[in-house]
BABA-558689 format. One record per residue (C-alpha): residue number from 1; residue in one letter; x negated, z, y negated. Coordinates in Angstrom, 1 decimal, padded with zeros to 4 digits. Layout:
<recs>
{rec NUM,"A",{X,Z,Y}}
...
</recs>
This chain:
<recs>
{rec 1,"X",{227.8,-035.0,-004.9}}
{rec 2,"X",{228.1,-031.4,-004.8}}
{rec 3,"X",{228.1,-031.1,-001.0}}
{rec 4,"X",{224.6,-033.4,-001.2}}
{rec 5,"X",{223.2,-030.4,-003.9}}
{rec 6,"X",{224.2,-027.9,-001.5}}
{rec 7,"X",{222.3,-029.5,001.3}}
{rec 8,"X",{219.0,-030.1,-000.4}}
{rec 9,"X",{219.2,-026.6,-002.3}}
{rec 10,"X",{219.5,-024.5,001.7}}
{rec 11,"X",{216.8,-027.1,002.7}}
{rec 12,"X",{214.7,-025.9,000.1}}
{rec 13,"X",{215.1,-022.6,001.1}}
{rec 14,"X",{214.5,-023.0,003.8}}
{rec 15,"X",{211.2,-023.9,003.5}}
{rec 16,"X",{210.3,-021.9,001.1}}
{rec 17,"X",{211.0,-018.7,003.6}}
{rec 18,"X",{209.5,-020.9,006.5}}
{rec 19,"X",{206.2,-021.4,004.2}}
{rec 20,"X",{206.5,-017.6,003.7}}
{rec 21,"X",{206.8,-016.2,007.1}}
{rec 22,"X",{204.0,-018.2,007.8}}
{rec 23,"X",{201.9,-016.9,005.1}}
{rec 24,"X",{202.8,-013.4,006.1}}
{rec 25,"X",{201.5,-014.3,009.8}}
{rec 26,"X",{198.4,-015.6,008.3}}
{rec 27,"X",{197.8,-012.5,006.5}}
{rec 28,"X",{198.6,-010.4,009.3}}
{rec 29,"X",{195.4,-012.2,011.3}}
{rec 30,"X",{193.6,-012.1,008.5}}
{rec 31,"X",{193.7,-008.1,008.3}}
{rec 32,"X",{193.3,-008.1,012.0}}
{rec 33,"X",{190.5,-009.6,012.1}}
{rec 34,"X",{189.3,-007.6,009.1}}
{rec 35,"X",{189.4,-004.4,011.1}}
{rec 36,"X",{188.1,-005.7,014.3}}
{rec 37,"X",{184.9,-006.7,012.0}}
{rec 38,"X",{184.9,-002.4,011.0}}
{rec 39,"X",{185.3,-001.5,014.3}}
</recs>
């Protein structure tokens, strides 16, 4: 039981950083895009 916990608590995290590098990348293209509207 405990080793199950384990292995759905790191898969959480998992995702959770995965969904949160890929927010950072879409806000990264977001101000990008931003400044080449400026410019």
């Amino acid at each position: 039981m405990d080793g199950l916990d384990l292995h759905c608590c790191t898969n959480s995290f998992s995702s959770l950083s995965f969904a949160a590098s890929i927010f950072a990348l879409l806000s990264k293209i977001e101000r990008e895009m931003k400044l080449k509207e400026i410019s």
